[in-house]
Structure formats: structure tokens, C-alpha cells
VOPAGU-2260 file (C-alpha; in pm, 1 decimal, decimal comma):
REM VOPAGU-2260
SITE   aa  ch    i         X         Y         Z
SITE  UNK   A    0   -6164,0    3366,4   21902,1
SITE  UNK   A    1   -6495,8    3404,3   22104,6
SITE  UNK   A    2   -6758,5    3599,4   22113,6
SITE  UNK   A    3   -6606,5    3844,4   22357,2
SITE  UNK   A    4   -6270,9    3919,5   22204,1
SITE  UNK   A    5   -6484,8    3967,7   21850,3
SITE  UNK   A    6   -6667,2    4237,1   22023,3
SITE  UNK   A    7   -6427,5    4412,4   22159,2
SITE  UNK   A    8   -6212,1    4402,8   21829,5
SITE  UNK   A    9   -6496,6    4540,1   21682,9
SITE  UNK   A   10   -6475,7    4827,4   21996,0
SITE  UNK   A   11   -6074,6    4853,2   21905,1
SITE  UNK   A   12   -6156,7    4886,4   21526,7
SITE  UNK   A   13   -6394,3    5158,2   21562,9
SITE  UNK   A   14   -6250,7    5392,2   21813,9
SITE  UNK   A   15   -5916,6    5336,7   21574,6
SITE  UNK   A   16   -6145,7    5473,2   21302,1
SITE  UNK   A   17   -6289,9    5780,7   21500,4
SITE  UNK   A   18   -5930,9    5884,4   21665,3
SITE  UNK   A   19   -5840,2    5896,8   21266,6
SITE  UNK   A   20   -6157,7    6099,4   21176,3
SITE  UNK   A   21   -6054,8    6334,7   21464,0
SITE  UNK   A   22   -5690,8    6382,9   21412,6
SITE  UNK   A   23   -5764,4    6455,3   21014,4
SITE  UNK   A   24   -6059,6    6703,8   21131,1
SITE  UNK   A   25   -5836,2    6882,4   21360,3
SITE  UNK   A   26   -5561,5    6927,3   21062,8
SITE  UNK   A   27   -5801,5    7014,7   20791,7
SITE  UNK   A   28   -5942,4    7258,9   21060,2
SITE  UNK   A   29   -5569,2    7365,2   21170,4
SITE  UNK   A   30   -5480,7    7375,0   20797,2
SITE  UNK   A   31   -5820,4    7551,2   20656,1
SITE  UNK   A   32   -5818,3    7977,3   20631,8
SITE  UNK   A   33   -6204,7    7984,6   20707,9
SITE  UNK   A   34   -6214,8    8371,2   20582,8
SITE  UNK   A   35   -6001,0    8287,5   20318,5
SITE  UNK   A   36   -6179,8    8023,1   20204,9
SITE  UNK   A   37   -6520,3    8157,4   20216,7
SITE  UNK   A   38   -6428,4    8461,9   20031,8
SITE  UNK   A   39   -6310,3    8241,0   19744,9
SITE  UNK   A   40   -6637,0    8104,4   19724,6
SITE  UNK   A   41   -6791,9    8456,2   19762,9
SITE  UNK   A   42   -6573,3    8555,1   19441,1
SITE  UNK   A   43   -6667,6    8224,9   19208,9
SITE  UNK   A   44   -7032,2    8244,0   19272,4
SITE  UNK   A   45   -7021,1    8623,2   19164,5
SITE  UNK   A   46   -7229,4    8762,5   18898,9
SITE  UNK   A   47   -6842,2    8796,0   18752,7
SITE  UNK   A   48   -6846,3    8438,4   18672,8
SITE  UNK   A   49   -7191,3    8413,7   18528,0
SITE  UNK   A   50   -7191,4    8054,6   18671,5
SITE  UNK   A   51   -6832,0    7949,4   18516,3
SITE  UNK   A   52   -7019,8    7845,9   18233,9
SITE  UNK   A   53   -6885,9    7835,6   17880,8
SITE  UNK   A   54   -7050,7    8095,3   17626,4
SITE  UNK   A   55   -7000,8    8402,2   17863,5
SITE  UNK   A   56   -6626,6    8346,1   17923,6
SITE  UNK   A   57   -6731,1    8255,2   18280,6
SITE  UNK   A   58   -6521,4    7934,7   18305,9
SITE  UNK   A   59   -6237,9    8024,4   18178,6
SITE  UNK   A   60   -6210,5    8353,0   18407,7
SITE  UNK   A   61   -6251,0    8149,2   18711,1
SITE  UNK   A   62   -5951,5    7988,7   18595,9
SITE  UNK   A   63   -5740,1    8310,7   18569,0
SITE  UNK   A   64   -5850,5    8360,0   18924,6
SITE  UNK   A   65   -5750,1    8109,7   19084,0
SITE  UNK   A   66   -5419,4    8095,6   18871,8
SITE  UNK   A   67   -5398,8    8422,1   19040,5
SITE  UNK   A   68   -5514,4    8292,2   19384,7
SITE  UNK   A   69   -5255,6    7997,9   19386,8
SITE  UNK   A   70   -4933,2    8223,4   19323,1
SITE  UNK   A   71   -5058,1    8459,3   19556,8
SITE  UNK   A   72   -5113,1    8124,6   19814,3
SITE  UNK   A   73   -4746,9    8140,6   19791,6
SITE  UNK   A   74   -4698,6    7822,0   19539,3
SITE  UNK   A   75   -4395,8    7768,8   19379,8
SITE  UNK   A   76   -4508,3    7672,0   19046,8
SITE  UNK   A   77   -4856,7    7717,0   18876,5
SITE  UNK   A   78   -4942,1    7621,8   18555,5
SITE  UNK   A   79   -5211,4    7644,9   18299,0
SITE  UNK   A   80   -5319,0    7280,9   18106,0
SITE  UNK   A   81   -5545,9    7390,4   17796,6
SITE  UNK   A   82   -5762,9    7160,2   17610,3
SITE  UNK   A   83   -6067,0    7167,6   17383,5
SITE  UNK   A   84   -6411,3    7037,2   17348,1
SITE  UNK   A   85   -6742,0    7133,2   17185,3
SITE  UNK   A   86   -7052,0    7234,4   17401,1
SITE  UNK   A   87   -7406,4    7339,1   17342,8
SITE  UNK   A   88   -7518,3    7641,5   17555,0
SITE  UNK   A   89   -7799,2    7867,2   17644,8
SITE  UNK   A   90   -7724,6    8243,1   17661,4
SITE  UNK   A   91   -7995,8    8378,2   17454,1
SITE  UNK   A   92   -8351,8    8457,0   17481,5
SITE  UNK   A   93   -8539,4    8186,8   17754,9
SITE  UNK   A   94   -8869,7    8238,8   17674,3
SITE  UNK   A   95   -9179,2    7980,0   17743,3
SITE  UNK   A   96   -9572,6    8095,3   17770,1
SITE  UNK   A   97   -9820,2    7790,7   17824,7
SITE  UNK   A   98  -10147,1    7912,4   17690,1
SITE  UNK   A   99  -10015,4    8238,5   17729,4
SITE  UNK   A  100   -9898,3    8219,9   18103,2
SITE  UNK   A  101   -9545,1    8316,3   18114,1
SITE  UNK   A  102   -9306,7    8025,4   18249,5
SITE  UNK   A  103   -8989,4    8151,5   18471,7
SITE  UNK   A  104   -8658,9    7928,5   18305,2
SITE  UNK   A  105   -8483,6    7754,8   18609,8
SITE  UNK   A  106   -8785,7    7724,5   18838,1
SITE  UNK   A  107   -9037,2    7587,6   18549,3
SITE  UNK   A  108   -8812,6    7435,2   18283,5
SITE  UNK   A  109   -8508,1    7427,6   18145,8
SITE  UNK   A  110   -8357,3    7267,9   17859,5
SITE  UNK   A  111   -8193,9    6930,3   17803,9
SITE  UNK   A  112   -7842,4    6992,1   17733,4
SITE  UNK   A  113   -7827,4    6862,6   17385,6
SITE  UNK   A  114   -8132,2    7068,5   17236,5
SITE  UNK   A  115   -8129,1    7285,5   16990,7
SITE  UNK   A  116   -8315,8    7618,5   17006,9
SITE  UNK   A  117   -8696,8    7639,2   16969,5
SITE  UNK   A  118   -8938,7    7927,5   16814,0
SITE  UNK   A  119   -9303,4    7934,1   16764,5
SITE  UNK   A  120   -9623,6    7802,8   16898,6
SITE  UNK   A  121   -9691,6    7463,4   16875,6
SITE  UNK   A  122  -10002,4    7234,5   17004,6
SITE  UNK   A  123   -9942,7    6970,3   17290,9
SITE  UNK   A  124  -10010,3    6633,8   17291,4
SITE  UNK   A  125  -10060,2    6423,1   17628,3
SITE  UNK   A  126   -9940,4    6111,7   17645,4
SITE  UNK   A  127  -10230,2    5871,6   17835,8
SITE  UNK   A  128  -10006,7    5709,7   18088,1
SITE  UNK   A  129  -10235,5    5508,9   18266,5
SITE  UNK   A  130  -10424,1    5337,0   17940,2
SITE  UNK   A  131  -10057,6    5356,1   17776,5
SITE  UNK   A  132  -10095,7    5230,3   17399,2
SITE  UNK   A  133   -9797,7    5321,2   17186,1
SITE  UNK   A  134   -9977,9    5211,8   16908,0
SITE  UNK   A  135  -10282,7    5473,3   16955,7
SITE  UNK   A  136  -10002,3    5730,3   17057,6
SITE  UNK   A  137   -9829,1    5699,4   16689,1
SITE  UNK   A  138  -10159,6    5666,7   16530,7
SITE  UNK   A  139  -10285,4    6022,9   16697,2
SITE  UNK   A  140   -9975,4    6164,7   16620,3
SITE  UNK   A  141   -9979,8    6048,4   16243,9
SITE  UNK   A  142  -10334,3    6317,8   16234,9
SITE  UNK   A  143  -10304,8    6615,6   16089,7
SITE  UNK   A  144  -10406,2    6834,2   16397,5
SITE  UNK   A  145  -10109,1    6703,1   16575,2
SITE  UNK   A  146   -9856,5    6737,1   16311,3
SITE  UNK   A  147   -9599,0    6955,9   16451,4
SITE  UNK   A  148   -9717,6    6866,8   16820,1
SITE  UNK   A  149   -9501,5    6931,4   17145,7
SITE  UNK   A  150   -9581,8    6577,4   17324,4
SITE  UNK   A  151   -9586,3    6601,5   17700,4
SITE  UNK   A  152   -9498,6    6330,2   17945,9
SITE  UNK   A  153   -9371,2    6225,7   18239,9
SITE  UNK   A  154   -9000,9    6164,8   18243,2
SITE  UNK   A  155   -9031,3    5869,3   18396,6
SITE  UNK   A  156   -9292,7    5682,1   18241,4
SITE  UNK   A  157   -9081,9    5789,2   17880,2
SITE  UNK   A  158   -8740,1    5630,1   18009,5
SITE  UNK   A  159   -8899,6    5300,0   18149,8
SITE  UNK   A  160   -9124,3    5308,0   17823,1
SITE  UNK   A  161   -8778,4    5431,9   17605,6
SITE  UNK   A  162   -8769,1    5160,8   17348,5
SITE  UNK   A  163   -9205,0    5322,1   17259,5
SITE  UNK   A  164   -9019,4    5665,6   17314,2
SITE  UNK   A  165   -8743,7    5661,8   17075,5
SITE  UNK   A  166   -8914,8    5724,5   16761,2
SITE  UNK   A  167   -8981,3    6058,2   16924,7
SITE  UNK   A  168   -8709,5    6191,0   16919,4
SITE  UNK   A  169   -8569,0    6031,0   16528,1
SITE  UNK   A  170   -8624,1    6298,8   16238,1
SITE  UNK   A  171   -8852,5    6156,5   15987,6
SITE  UNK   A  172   -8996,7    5893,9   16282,6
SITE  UNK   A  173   -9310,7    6073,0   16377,4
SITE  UNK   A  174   -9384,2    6481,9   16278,3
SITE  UNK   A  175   -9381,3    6567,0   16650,4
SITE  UNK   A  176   -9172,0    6906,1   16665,0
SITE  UNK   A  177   -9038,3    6815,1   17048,5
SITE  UNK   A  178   -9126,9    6631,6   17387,6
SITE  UNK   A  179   -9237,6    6816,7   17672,4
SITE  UNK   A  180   -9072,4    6567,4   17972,3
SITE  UNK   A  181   -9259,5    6607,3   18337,6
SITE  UNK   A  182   -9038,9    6607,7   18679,9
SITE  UNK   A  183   -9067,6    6667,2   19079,6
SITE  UNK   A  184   -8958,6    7010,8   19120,6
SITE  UNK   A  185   -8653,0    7154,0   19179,3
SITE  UNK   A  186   -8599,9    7034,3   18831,3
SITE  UNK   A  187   -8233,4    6946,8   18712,8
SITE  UNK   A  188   -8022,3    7117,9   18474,8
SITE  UNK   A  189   -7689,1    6940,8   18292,6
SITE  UNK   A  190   -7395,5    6920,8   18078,8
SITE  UNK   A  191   -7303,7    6596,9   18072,4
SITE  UNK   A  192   -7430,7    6549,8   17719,3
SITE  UNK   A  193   -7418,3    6861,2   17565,7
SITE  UNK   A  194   -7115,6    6790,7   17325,9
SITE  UNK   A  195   -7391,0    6777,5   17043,8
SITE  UNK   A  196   -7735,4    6920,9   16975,3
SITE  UNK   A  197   -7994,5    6659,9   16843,2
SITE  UNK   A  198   -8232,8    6719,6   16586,8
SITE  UNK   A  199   -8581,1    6764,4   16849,6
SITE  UNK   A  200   -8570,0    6961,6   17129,5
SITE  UNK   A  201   -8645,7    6820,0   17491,0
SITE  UNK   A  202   -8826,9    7027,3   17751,8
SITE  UNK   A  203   -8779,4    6970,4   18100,5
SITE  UNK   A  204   -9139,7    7129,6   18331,8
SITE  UNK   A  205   -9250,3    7022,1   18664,2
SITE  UNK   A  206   -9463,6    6793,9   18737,4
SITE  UNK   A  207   -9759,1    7034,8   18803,5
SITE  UNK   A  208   -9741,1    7164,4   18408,3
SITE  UNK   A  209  -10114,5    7208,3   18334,9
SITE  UNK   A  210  -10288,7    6896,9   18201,9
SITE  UNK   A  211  -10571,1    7077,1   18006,6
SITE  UNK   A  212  -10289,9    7310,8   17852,1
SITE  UNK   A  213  -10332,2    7366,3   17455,6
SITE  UNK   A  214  -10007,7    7523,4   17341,9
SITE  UNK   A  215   -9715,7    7652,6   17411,4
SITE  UNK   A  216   -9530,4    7943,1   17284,1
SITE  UNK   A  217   -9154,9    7921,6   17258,2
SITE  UNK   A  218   -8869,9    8154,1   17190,3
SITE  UNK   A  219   -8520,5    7958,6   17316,4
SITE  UNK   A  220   -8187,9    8041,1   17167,0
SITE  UNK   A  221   -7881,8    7793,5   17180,2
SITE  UNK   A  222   -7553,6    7851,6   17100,0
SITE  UNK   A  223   -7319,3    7551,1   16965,0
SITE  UNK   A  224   -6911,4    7614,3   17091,7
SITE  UNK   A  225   -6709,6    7380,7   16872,3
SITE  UNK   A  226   -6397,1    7333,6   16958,1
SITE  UNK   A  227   -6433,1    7603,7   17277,3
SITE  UNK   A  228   -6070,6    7603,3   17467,7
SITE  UNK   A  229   -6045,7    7606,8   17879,6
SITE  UNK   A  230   -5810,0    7501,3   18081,4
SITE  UNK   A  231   -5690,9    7282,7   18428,0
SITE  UNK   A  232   -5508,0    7486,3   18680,8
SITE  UNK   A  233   -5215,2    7347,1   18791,8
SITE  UNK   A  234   -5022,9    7461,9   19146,1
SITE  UNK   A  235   -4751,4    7287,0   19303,5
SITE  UNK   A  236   -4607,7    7334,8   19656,0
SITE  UNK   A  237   -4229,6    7125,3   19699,1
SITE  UNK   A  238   -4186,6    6909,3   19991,2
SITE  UNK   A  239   -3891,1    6829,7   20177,6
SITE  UNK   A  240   -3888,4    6513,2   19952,9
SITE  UNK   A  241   -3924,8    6454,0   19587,3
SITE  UNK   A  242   -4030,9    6036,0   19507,9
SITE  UNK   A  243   -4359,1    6041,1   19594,4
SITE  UNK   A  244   -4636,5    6343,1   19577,2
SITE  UNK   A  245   -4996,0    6386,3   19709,0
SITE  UNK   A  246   -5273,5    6526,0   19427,7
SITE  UNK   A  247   -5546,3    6700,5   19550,7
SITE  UNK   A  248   -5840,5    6744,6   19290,1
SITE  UNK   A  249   -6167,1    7004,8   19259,5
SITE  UNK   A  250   -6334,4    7094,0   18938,0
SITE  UNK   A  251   -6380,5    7459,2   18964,7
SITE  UNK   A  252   -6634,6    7469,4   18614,1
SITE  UNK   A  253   -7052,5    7480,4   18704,1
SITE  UNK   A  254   -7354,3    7455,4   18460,8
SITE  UNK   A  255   -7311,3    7864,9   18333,0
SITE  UNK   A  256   -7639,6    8016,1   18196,9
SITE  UNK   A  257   -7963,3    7956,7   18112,0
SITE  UNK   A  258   -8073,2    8220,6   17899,8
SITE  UNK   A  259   -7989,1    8574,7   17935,8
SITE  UNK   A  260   -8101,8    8617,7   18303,8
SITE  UNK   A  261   -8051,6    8283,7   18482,7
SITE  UNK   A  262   -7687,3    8160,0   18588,1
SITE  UNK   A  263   -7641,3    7867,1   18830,3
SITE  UNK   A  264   -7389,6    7942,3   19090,5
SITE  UNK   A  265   -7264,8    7639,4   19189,5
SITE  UNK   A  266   -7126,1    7685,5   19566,7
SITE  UNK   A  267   -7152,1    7341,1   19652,6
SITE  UNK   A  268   -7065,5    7188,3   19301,5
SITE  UNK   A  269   -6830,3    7302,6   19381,5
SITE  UNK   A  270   -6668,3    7639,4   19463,3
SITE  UNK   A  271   -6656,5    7493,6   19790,9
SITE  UNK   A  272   -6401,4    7203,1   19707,6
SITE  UNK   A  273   -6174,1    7451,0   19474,7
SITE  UNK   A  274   -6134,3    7712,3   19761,1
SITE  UNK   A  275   -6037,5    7383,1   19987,1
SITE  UNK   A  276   -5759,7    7312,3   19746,1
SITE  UNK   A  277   -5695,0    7706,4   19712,9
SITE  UNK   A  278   -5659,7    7699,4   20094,3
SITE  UNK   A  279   -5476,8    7398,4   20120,8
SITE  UNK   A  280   -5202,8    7491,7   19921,6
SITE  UNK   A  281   -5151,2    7831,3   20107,0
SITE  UNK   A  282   -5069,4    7615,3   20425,2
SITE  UNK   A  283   -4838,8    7361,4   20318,0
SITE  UNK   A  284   -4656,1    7637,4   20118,6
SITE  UNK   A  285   -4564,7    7808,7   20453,3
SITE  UNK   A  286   -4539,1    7481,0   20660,3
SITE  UNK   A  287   -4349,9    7285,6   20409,3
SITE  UNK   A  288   -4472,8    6892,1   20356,2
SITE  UNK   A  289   -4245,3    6616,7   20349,4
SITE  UNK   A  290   -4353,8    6512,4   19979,7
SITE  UNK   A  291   -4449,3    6738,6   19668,8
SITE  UNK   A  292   -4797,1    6836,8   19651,8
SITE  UNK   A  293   -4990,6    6909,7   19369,4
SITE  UNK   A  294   -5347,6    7116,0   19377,2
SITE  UNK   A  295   -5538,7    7084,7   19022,1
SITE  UNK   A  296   -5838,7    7277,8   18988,4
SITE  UNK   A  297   -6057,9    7105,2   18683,9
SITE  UNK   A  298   -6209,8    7264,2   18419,3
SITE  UNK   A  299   -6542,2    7098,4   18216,1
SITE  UNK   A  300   -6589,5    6861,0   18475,3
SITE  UNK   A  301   -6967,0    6905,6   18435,4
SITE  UNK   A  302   -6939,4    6861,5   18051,2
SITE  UNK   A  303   -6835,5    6506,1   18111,6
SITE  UNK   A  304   -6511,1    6477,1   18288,9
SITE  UNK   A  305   -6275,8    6662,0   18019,7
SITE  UNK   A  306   -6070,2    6818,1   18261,8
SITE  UNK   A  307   -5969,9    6563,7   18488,4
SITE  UNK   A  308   -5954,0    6351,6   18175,7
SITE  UNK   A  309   -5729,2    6501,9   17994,0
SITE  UNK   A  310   -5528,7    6537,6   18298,8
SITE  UNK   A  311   -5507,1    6194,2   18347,6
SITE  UNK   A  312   -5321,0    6130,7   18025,5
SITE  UNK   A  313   -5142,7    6476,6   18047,4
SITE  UNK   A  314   -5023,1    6414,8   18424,9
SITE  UNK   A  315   -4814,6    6626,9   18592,6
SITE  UNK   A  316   -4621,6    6359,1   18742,6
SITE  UNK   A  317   -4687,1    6005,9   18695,1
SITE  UNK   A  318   -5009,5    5811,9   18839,9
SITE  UNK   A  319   -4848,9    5499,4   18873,7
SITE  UNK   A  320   -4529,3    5310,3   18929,0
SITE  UNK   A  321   -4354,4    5213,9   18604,3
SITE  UNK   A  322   -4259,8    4835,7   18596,6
């Protein structure tokens, strides 16, 4: 082949792969209620919702709407998959002062997922990244007048540093009462690891926390769920045919509260993709697919997966073919 035909193979491949981009953009579009779908993502980013978070009910009412939403779409069968898991949350008092200057939760820290709650006042101890010693760190920790000590650092510097780090965080390893870990703003918020609560808590600031601060005064409530039930919604439309089936997926959960003011909405992550499923399903139920389609909205995705999880080894229909 020479140089010529490569090139315009290449040509052939790519204006294959745009006509399919097209054609699929013009369905979706074709297939998409745009004022349906954006008041679906008006209604799970509500105040109602609280974030569709965990300790307010949020989650699991999200998931009673849209079992609502996908009957009313017109599916012909919609079902409810519960599971449980265990989950640390925030829905308390949120309270941080850094030598008395009041901090706002959300905008200049949150909470690593796993911590537990934190009260008092406690003195800060800054970690000397660029004459780094972990030996001097331990030693000025092992002084009295940092017994008890919030030590502040940047996040970075602890995770490439982690196996200096870890004794931070060990009861019994060093007194320090907590870390104090520095980031870029628009700092982060999780789940992912919240299915236990550790014995030190872990601060999350931005990177602009004062460096000639003295203490902080803390008064942060968590609340463990064990064993907290939610649940995958389930909606099938039939098709003309019944062998093979199309799944499409969204997890419909977000990150919920941080303290008693603060709730993450969660539009894109992802309200969005559930009221694209929502959607979906209300236009193959009234122009009728050739195969079965199933729409599964996820719950606890941003725990660590749970939902689609448990779906996976509770499927609706099976994943694979059977030898």
C-alpha cells in the first residue's frame, strides 16, 4: 500500500468516525426531552434532596423519585434493588475558628471522609517542608507543648513523604490529636472511604491557611450509619425482541452534607446522567426498540461503587453469555 492510499484510508476512517458521531448526536438529540430533562435535574439538586446524601434521607428519596419518574416515563416494569453498607457522615455542627477567625466548611475545609468528629482547641504544629527532617518532626512532637498538637502540612509533601507520615495518623504512634492537610482551592470533598472512621481526624484547608496561625478551635460532629439501606432503581422498557438487551447506567447518589448548612448538589456528578437515562427511557417506551432495554439508576456510587456492584452480581438479566 503506498503512501497515498494510507492517507486517504486514514481520510475514509475518520469521516466514517464523524458521520457516526453525527448520526448518534442527532438521535440522542431526537431522543432527549430537553425540558424534561432539565427539570429532573432542577428536582435532584433541590434543597429536597439535601445533596442525596445518606444521614438526611436524601439518597434514598431521590430514589423514590425517580421510581416515580420512570413509571410515569411510561416503563413497563420498575423495580427497586436494596442493599446495605456502612458510611460515616457529617450532618452536625461544622464549626472551625483559626486563632479565632471563623472558617466557612466547603470553601475552607472539609473533612476527610473517614474522620471522626473533633471538639476543642488544640495548638498547631508546622511541618518544615523545605529542611524536611522526620526525625526532628517526631522529636518536637514527643515535647510537652505539642502534646495534643493539630500538625499542618501540605497534602502533597505528606503522601510523597507517607511512609514519615504514617505514624501520624497510628494511636499510640505520636500524641498528635490530628493533621491539618494543605490543598489548591476548590478543595475536594469524598466518600470513597468513608465505610469506617479512623482513630485521628484529617483536616482538609487551602493552601493559603495562615502559616503563623497558633490554634485552632474545633467543634465537628460525625455521624457513623452502619448497616444504612438504599437502593438501585431498576426500569425496563420491552423491545420488539427478547435475546439480547441494552443497559444504560447513571448513579443518581452525590456527596450529601457537610454539616448542618452545606449540601453538595451534584448536577454534573451526576443528576445530569440520571435524567439522561430518565429521558431515555420515556422515548423508547413510546417508540418501541427492537431489543429490551434496561435503565438502572445507582445508588452509593460515590461511597465506592456499591450500587453498581451489587448490581453486577444481582443482574437483572445476565452480563454475559453462558458457555
Amino acid at each position: 500500500m503506498n503512501l497515498k492510499d494510507i492517507k486517504m484510508r486514514k481520510i475514509f476512517v475518520l469521516i466514517s468516525v464523524f458521520a457516526l458521531v453525527l448520526v448518534f448526536h442527532e438521535t440522542s438529540l431526537n431522543a432527549q426531552d430537553i425540558v424534561y430533562y432539565r427539570q429532573i435535574i432542577k428536582e435532584l439538586t433541590s434543597a429536597k434532596y439535601q445533596g442525596r446524601g445518606y444521614a438526611k434521607g436524601g439518597s434514598n428519596k431521590a430514589g423514590k423519585y425517580l421510581e416515580k419518574e420512570f413509571a410515569k416515563a411510561g416503563a413497563d416494569e420498575v423495580v427497586c434493588q436494596p442493599f446495605k453498607l456502612d458510611i460515616n457522615t457529617y450532618v452536625g455542627n461544622m464549626e472551625l475558628s483559626v486563632d479565632g477567625r471563623k472558617q466557612t466548611p466547603g470553601v475552607d475545609f472539609v473533612m476527610r471522609e473517614y474522620s471522626p468528629g473533633v471538639h476543642g482547641t488544640y495548638n498547631l504544629y508546622f511541618v518544615d517542608t523545605t529542611n524536611f527532617d522526620a526525625e526532628k518532626m517526631y522529636s518536637d512532637l514527643a515535647k510537652p507543648e505539642n502534646k495534643d498538637c493539630f500538625v499542618v502540612c501540605d497534602f502533597w509533601f505528606s503522601y510523597t513523604h507517607s511512609k514519615d507520615f504514617k505514624n501520624l495518623q497510628i494511636p499510640g504512634a505520636c500524641t498528635n490529636a490530628g493533621l491539618i492537610q494543605t490543598w489548591p482551592p476548590i478543595l475536594k470533598f469524598y466518600k470513597a472511604y468513608g465505610e469506617k472512621v479512623v482513630d485521628k481526624p484529617i483536616i482538609w484547608a487551602t493552601s493559603d491557611f495562615p502559616k503563623d496561625a497558633k490554634t485552632i478551635t474545633a467543634n465537628i460532629d460525625n455521624t457513623f450509619l452502619k448497616d444504612y439501606e438504599c437502593f438501585n432503581v431498576v426500569a425496563k422498557v420491552e423491545g420488539r425482541k427478547h435475546d439480547s438487551s441494552f443497559i444504560f447506567t447513571a448513579h443518581y447518589d452525590h456527596l450529601g452534607n457537610l454539616g448542618k448548612k452545606v449540601y453538595y448538589a451534584g448536577a454534573n456528578d451526576n443528576a445530569s446522567g440520571t435524567a439522561a437515562i430518565v429521558t431515555l427511557a420515556s422515548y423508547y417506551s413510546k417508540n418501541r426498540p427492537e431489543y429490551d432495554m434496561y435503565f438502572v439508576a445507582f445508588a452509593a456510587e460515590e461511597s465506592g461503587l456499591h450500587g453498581s456492584e451489587w448490581y453486577v452480581t444481582h443482574p437483572s438479566v445476565p452480563l454475559c453469555l453462558q458457555p
